[in-house]
TIBASE-856965 format. One line per 5 residues: number of its first residue (from 0); for each residue z, x, y of C-alpha. Coordinates in steps of 0.001 Angstrom, whole numbers. Layout:
N
NUM	Z,X,Y  ...
This chain:
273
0	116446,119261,89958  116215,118675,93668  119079,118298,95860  118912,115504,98100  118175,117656,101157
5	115130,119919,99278  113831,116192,97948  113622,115185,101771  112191,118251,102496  109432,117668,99282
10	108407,114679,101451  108033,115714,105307  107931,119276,104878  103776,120370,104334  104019,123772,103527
15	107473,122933,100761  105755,120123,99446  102042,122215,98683  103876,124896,97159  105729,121416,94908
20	102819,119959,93868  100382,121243,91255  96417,122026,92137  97513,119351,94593  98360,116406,91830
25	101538,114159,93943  102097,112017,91059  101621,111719,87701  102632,108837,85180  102619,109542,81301
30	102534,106646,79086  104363,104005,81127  105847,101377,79322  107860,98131,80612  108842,95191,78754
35	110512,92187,80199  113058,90709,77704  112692,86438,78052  115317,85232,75100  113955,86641,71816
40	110524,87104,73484  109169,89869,74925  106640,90391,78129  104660,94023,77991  102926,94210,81536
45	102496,98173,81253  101794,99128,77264  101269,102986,77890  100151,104113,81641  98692,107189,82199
50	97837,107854,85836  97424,111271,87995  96709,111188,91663  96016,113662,93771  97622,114781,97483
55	95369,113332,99983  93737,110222,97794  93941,106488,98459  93368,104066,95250  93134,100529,94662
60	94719,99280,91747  92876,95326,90801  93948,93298,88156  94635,89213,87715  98274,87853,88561
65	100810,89079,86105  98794,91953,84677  101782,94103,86285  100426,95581,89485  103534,94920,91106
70	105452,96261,88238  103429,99566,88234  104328,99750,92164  108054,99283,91836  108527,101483,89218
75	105982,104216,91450  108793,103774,93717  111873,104263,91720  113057,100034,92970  112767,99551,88896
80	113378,101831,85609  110572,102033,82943  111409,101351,79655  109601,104233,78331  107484,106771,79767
85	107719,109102,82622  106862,108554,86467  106681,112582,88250  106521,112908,91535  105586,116712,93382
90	106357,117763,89646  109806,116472,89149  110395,113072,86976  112347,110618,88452  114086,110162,85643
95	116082,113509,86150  117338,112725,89673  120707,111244,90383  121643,107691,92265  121885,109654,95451
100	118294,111509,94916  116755,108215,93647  117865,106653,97033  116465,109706,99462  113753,109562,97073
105	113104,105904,98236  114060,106450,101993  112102,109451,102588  109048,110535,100101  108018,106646,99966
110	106774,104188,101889  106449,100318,100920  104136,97465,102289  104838,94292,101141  102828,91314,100472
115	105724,89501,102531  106718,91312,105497  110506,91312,105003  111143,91639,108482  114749,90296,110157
120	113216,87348,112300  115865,87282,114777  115598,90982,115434  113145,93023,117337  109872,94178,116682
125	111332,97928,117343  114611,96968,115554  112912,96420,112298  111025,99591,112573  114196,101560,112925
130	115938,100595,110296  115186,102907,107660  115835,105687,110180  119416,104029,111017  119403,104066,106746
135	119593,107410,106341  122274,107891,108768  119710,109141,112195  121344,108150,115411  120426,104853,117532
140	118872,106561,120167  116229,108684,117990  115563,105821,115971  114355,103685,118611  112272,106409,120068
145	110631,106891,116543  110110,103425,115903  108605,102830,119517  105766,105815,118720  104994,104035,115752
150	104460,100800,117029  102162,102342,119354  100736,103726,116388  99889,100444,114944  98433,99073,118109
155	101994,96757,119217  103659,99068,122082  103324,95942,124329  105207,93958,121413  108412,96207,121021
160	110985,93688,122450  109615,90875,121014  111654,89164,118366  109723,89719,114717  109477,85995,114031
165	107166,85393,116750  104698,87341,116579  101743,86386,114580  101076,86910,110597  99252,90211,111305
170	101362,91252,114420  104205,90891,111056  102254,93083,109069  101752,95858,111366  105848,96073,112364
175	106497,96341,108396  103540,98970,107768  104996,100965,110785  108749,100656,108916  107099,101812,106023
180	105904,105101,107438  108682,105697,110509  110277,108402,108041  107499,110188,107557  107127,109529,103739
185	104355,111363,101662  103446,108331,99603  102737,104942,100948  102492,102164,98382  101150,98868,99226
190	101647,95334,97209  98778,92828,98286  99445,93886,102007  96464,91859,103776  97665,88337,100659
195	99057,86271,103144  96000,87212,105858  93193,85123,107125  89908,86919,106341  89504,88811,109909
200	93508,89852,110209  93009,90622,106481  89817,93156,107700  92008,94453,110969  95386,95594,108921
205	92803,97681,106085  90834,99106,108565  94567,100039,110565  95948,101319,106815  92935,103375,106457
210	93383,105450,109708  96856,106243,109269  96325,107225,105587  94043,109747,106992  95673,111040,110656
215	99016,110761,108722  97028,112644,105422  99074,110227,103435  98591,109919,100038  98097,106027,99375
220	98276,103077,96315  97032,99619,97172  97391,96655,94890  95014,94231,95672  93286,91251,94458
225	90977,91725,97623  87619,93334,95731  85679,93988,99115  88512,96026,100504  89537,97838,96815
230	85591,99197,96495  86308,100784,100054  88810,102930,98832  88397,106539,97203  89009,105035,93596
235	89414,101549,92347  91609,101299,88464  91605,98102,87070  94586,96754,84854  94422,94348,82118
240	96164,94231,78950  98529,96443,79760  95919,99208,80295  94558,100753,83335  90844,101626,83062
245	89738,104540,84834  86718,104666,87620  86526,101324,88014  85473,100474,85252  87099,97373,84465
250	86657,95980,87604  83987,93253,87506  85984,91751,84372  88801,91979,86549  86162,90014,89318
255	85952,87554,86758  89146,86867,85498  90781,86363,88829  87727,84118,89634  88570,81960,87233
260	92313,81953,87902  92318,80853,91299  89054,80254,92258  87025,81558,95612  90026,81703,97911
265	91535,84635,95366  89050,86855,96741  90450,87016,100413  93596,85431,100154  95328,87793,97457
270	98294,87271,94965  100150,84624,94811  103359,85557,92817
């Protein structure tokens, strides 16, 4: 088991985290299983998830509302416990690490994008950027000077100072994808990030995503009901059922079923819920 300095190191450290990995796999999940208890019933959204990615690759993961793309991220990120299975990441299961691992775990080696920005309105641009660095105990001063290269990063160096709940919808997004990486994680998971979008902001926060996954070699997972954007990733995996269907090859059923959820504006707009 890692200690919760050597599981930091895992995740910023290149030549510690090659020699962690296997033939360069980052994560691998053997039969994932979660159930949601609802009274006597009970909800199976993941019914035996097998999934191996390797360093380097960025997938799109497609499905209709509720088929448990959001459940599959969470538990990817150790913010939720399976109910069976295993979830391994640079060949050590998550389910072998303590409280305090789980939470340097979170912290450092991942990175999340949220459909919803989550950013405090009332505080900066730069102030939301920092705080996972002020998390993990950094000081002020370092923080701030991390969290002002990454806003230049995302193209916002001009919007440091300004409080987060003016800027625009996209401006948003680009503050909380710059949180998501200002530690430096190795993993960068992403729940409907362009959902809340109109079509061009949608098209600008991708196209940002998809640089930094490669000048940051990042190894990425986007949720997405956004079709156009999941075929422009290395590998689209469509889940339904509780399965998750290799290559792609579930994805024009998945094209149809969200059609016929939502209707046109699914196709663009993303997940609602």
């Amino acid at each position: 088991m890692h200690t919760q300095a050597s599981l930091g190191a895992l995740a910023v450290n290149d030549s510690h985290f090659g020699a962690a990995t296997n033939s360069g796999q980052i994560l691998l999940v053997e039969n994932l299983r979660k159930t949601f208890r609802s009274g006597s019933q009970g909800i199976t959204p993941l019914d035996g998830i097998d999934l191996s990615i390797e360093r380097g690759e960025m997938i799109a993961i497609v499905g209709p509302s509720g088929a448990g793309k959001s459940t599959l991220l969470h538990l990817v990120a150790a913010l939720d416990t399976p109910t069976s299975g295993t979830v391994y990441f640079g060949g050590n299961s998550l389910h072998t690490l303590s409280e305090a691992e789980l939470a340097e775990y979170r912290n450092r080696a991942v990175g999340f994008v949220w459909q919803r920005h989550h950013l405090l309105p009332d505080f900066t641009a730069v102030e939301n950027v920092a705080m996972p660095m002020l998390v993990r105990g950094e000081g002020l001063g370092e923080a701030l000077r991390a969290a002002e290269e990454w806003l230049g990063e995302v193209g916002l160096a001009d919007r440091a100072a300004q409080r987060a709940g003016e800027l625009s919808g996209g401006e948003q997004q680009r503050v909380a994808i710059a949180r998501a990486l200002v530690n430096r994680p190795a993993l960068l998971l992403a729940d409907e990030p362009t959902g809340d979008l109109d079509e061009r902001s949608a098209e600008n926060v991708f196209e940002l995503m998809q640089r930094l996954h490669r000048s940051h070699h990042l190894t990425s997972i986007l949720a997405t009901h956004n079709l156009s954007l999941a075929r422009r990733t290395d590998r689209v995996l469509a889940l339904e059922h509780g399965k998750l269907n290799p290559g792609g090859e579930g994805l024009a059923g998945s094209a149809a079923a969200m059609a016929r959820q939502a209707g046109p504006a699914t196709r663009t707009q993303g997940e609602r819920g």
